[in-house]
N, C-alpha and C positions, 0 to 999 in steps of 0.2 A: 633635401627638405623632409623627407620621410623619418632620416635618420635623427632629423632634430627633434617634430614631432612626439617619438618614442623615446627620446631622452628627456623632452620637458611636458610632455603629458603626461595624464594621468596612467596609473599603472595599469597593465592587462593582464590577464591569464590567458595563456595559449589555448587555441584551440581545443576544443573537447574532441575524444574518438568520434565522434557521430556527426561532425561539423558543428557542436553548438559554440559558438561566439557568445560570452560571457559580459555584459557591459564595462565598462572601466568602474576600476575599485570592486568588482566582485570579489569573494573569498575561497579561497582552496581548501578544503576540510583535507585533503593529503592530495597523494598521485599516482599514479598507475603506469609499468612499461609500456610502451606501445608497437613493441615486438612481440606479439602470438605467442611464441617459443619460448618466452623467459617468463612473464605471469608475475614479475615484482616488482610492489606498491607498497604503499607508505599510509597513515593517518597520521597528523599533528597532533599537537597536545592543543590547541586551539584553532580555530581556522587562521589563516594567513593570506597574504597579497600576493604570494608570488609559490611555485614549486620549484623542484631542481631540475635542470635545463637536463641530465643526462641518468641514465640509470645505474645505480651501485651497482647493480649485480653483472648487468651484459653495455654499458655504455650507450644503449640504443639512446632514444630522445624519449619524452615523458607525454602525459596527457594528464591533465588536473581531475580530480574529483570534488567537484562543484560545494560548499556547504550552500545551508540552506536561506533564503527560497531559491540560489541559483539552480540548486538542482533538478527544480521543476521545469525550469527551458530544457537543461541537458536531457531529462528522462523523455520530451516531447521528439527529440531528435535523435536519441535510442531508439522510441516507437516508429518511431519516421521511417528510419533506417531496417529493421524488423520489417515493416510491411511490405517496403520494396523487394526486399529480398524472397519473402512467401509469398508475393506474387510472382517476380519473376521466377519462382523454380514451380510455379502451380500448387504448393503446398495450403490448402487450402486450411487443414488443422490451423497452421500456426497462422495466417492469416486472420482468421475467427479470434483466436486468445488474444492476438495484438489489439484487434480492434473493438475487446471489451477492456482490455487497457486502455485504449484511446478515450472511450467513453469516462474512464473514471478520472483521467487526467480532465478531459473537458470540463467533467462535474465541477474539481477543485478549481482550473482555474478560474471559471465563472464565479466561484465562490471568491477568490483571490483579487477577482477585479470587481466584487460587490453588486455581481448581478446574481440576482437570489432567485430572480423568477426563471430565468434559463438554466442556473444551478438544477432547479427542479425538474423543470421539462428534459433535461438530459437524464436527472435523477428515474422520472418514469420508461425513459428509451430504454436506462441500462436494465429495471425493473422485467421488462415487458421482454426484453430480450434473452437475460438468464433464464428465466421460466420458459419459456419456448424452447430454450437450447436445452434445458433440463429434461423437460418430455422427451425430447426425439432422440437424449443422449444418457443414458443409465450411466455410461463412465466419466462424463463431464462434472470438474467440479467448480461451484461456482463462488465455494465461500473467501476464496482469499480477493475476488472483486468486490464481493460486499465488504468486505474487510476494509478494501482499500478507501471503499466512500467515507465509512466512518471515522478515517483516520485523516482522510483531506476537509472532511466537516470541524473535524476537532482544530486539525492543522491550521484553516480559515477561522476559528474560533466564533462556529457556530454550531453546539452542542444539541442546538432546537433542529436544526437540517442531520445531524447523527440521529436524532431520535428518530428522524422519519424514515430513515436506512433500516434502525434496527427492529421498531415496532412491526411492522410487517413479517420481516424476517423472523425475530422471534416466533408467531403464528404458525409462517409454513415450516415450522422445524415443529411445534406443538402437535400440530394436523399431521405430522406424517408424508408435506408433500412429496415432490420427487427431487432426487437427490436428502433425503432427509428418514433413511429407513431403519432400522432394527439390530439388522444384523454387523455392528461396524466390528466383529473381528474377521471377517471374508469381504464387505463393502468399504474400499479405501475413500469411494468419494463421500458416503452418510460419514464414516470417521470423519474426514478432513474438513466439512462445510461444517459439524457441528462445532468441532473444535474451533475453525474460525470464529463462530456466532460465541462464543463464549469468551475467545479473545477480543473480539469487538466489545461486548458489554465489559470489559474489566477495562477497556483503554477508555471507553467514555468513565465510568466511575474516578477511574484515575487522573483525569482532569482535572487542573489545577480550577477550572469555571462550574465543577458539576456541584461539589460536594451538598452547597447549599440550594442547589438547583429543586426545583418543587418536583422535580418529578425521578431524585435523585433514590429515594425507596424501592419506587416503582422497576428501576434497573436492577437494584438489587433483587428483588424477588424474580425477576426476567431472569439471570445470570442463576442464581440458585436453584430453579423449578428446569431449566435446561439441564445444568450438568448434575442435578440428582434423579433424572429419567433413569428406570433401571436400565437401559439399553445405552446410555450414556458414558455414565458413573466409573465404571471402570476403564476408558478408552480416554481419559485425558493427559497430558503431560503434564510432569512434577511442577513445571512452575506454575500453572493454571490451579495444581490441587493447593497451593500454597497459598496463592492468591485469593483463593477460595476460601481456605482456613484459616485466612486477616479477618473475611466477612463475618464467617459462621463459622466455628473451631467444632461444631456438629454437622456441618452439612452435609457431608453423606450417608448420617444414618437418619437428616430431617428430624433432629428432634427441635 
């Protein structure tokens, strides 16, 4: 009976590495060994319904890489998987990182299932929570979690919940908070969180919903007045300085 089932049901993707079960008709964006030792995987040219049962390179069996939104259960059950393991080894670091992942996953999918109001209140927990870790922690960085809201605000296609991620943020990078200092050719974490705040403002701009958004200036001048801080300015990657040079082909000397 099993066997019939699987022959006249609907199609499945195998199991994910992390135990996530993908509903029927989900899509496979590629696949991944699932031997340690071998590390080879594949992307499609479009997502598909099914991967290959065995691996070119060492014949092991495979594990799908989810397209999208399935990849949002998968990523939950990566986390999942992550926490159990820093707890049971006491590793308390990586227990903390997991679990401001967990909060941005929560964010999105509250956002994904069109609850706005708990999207927020999780929005203030993750809020409340990187500032706190930031004081007690000079080498903690926290922009690639803001990052992450901004891009599951966009991803739920609510550009108004992004702006509430990055207005603030904007500020404590303005003010000088902690994690947000001066010196970023000796301080990797002021490097890294500004650099995300300045990729955050260029993926809301880059929204296919912002362009005629009323408050779509306003990000550009946010995104501009960030990366032509002199402490900034020269600490960005080519493709930020490029992206920048779409907006303003003067913006680093602000004219």
């Amino acid at each position: 009976m099993e066997i019939l089932h699987r022959l006249l049901g609907p199609r499945r993707l195998p199991t994910g590495r992390h135990g996530y079960q993908a509903p029927p008709d989900a899509l496979a964006e590629g696949w991944e060994c699932d031997n340690p030792d071998c590390g080879e995987g594949g992307y499609f040219a479009s997502p598909r319904p099914g991967i290959p049962r065995r691996c070119d390179a060492c014949g092991s069996g495979t594990y799908p890489r989810h397209a999208w939104p399935w990849q949002h259960g998968e990523r939950r059950a990566e986390l999942d998987a992550l926490l159990s393991e820093a707890e049971r080894d006491g590793d308390r670091y990586l227990a903390l990182l997991v679990r401001f992942h967990l909060l941005t996953w929560t964010f999105e999918d509250h956002l994904m299932n069109g609850h706005r109001h708990d999207a927020l209140a999780t929005l203030r927990d993750t809020d409340a929570g990187l500032r706190a870790t930031m004081r007690e922690d000079p080498l903690f960085t926290e922009g690639s979690y803001r990052y992450a809201l901004v891009l599951g605000a966009l991803r739920s296609g609510d550009p108004d919940i992004a702006l509430r991620v990055l207005e603030p943020w904007v500020a404590l990078a303005r003010d000088r908070g902690p994690g947000y200092g001066t010196d970023l050719a000796s301080d990797n974490a002021s490097r890294t969180d500004h650099r995300c705040l300045v990729s955050a403002c260029l993926a809301w701009l880059r929204d296919e919903r912002t362009p005629a958004h009323r408050r779509y200036d306003t990000v550009v001048r946010w995104v501009l007045d960030t990366a032509r801080a002199p402490h900034v300015r020269n600490w960005l990657t080519g493709d930020q300085d490029a992206a920048l040079t779409v907006l303003d082909p003067y913006w680093q000397s602000g004219r």
